[in-house]
Structures are given as C-alpha cells and as structure tokens.
C-alpha positions in Angstrom: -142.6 24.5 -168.0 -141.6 27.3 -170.4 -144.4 30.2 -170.1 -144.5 32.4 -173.3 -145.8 36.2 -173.2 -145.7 37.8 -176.1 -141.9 38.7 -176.9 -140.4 38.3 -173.2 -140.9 34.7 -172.0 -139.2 33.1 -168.8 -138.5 29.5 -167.3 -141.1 29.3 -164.1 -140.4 26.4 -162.2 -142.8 24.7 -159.3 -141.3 22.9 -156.1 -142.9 21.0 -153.5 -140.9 21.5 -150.6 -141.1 18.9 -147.4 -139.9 20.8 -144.0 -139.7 18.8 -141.2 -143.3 17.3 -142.0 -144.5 20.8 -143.3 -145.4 21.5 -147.0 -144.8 24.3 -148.8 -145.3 25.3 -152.8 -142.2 27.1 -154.2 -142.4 28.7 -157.2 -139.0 30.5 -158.8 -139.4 32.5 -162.4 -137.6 35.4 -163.5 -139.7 38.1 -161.6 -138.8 36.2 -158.0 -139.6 33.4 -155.8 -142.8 32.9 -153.9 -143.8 30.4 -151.1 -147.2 29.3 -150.2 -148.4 31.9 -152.9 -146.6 35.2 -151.0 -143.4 36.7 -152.3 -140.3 35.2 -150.9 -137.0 37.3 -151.6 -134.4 36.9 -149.4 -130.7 38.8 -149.5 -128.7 35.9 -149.1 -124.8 35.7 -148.3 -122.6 32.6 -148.7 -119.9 33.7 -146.2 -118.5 30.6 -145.8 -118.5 27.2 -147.5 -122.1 25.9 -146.6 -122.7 28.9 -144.3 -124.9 31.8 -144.8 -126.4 35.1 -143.3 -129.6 35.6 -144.5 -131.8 38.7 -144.3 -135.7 38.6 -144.8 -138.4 40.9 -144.3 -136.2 42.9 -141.6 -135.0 39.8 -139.4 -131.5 38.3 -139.6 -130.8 34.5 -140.0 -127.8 32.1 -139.9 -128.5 29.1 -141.6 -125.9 25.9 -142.2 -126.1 23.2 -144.5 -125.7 20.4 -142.3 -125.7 17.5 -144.9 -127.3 17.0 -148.2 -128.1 14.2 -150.6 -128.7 15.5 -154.1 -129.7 12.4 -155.9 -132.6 11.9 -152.9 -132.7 15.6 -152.9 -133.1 15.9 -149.1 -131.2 18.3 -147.0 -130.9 18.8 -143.3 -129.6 22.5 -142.5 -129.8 24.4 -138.8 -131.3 28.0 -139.1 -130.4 30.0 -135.6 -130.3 26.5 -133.7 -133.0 25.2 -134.8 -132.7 21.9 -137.4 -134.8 20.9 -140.2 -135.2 18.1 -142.7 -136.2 19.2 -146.1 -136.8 17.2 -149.3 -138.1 18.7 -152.6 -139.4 17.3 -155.4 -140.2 18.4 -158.9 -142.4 18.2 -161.5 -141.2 15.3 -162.7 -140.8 13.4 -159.3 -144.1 14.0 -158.6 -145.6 12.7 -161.9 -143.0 9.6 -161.2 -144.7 9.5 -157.9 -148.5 9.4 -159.5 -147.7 6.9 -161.9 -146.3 4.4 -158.8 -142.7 4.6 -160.1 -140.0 4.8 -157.4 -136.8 6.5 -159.0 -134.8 4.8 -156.5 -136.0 1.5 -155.9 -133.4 0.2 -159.1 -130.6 1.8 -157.0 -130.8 -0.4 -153.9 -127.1 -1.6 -152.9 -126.6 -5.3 -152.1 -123.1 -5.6 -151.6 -120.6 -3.7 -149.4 -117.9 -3.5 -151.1 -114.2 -2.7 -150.1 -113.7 1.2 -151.2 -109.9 0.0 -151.2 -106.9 -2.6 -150.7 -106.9 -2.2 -146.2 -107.3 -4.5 -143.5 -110.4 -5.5 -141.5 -110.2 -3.7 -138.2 -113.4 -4.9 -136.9 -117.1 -6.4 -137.8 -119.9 -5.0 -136.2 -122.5 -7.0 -137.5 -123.8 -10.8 -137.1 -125.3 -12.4 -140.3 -129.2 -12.3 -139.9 -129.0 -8.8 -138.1 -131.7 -5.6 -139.4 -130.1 -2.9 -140.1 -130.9 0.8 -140.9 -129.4 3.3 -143.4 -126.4 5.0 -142.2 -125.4 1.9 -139.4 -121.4 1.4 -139.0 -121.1 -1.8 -140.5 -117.4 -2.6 -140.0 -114.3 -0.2 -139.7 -111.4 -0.8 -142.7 -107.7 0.9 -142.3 -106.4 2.2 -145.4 -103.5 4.0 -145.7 -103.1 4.7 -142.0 -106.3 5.6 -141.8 -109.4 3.7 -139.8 -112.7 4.4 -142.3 -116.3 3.0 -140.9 -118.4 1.6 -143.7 -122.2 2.6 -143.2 -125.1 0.6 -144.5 -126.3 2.6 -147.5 -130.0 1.7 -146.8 -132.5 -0.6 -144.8 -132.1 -4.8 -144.7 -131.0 -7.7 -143.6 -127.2 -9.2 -143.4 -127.7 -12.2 -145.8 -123.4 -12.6 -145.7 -120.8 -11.6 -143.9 -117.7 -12.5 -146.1 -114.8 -11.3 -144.3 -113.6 -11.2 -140.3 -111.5 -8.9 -138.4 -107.6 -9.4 -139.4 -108.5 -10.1 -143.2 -106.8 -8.7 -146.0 -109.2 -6.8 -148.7 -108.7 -6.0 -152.3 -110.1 -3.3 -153.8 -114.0 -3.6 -154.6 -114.1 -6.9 -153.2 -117.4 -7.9 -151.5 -117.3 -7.8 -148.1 -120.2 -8.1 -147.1 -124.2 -8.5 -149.1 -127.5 -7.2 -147.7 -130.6 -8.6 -148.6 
C-alpha cells in the first residue's frame, strides 16, 4: 500500500507473521520495523551463509536458518537453541484466504517423476499406502550417487510403476499419488 504525505511518501508494508502457533503484526516502512505495534530494530549480521548474530535491545542472539520454502513462505530457523516454525503472509494472501481461494491447491503433484536417467535402488512404499509430505519414497542412483525421493505433499499411492533393479529415463513417472 503506497502511503502519500505531502512531498515524501514511502512503501509501508503489513505482515502477519505465524511463530510456532503465535501471531504477530509486522509492519516495515521507511522510518523502521515494528511488531505487535512496538518498534522493532535489530543490528543484524549475516556472518555466514544463513547464519547471523543479532543484537536487540542490549541482548545478543544467534539465529540460523534451518530450512525455508519461499513459495509456501514458511521458515524453520533455531535462535540460541531454541527452534521455531514461522509462516508469513501478506496482504494479498490474506485477501486470497477471505475470499476461500487456496494459492496452492492448483499446485498439488501427482506424479513422481524421475529427476534423471539412474537405477532403482529401492521402493519404500506399497500401492494403497498414506503418506505425508516429506516421506522417502524410493532411493534412485544417479551418477554414483544414491538420491531419496520425498513425497512432495499428503496422499495416497494410487501406482507404483517401477521396482527395485529398473532402469529410468529422465522425467519418467515412477510413481502417481492420489
């Protein structure tokens, strides 16, 4: 939302931020960032790739980005030992969210597909089985190296098109979800 005062105008931007069950309002503009309504400006320090020191109101932090999924915009991240799950969402997720539109329900993946040409090391599921999101699926040696496909979301095993010892070609379905 672009906020207009007289001759200097700024982008403010609103977040609602999900941590570990625990909401919070985020709002960054020009002048700063608050949370909940309070001032929020950190000294940050990126000293290594997905590491940081951060500094806040006298204490000291280290905080890690453990893993991240942009599109989903959730991120899990350890600050001094301790782990949270965040997610954030915009303005425009949440009007997508009032009108009952779910921006990733077009995006669900049915087939498991080979990544690359490799050899079937080993099946680890039966057709008919439930499976979650992020479940080894089968393990695939490519170049010398074993890779273990993960189930991408939530389902069923409708298929199971290939066995251990089979040859695979490039994007070739191995196996489809339901």
């Amino acid at each position: 939302m672009q906020v207009d005062y007289g001759c200097n105008s700024y982008l403010r931007v609103m977040y609602k931020v999900k941590v570990n069950n625990q909401n919070f309002e985020v709002e960054v503009e020009a002048a700063g960032k608050k949370v909940n309504g309070e001032d929020f400006n950190p000294d940050i320090l990126e000293y290594k790739e997905g590491k940081f020191h951060v500094l806040h109101k006298g204490r000291s932090f280290n905080a890690e980005i453990i893993s991240s999924d942009l599109q989903a915009k959730t991120f899990v991240i350890r600050v001094n030992n301790n782990v949270y799950e965040l997610s954030v969402k915009d303005k425009y997720d949440l009007l997508l969210k009032e009108m009952g539109i779910d921006v990733n329900a077009g995006k669900k993946v049915n087939d498991i597909k080979a990544p690359m040409p490799g050899l079937v090391l080993s099946v680890m599921v039966e057709d008919g089985q439930q499976i979650a999101k992020g479940d080894a699926l089968l393990v695939l040696e490519a170049m010398k190296m074993e890779n273990v496909l993960k189930s991408p979301s939530d389902g069923i095993i409708k298929k199971i098109q290939v066995s251990k010892g089979d040859k695979v070609e490039k994007n070739q379905v191995m196996i489809v979800i339901n």
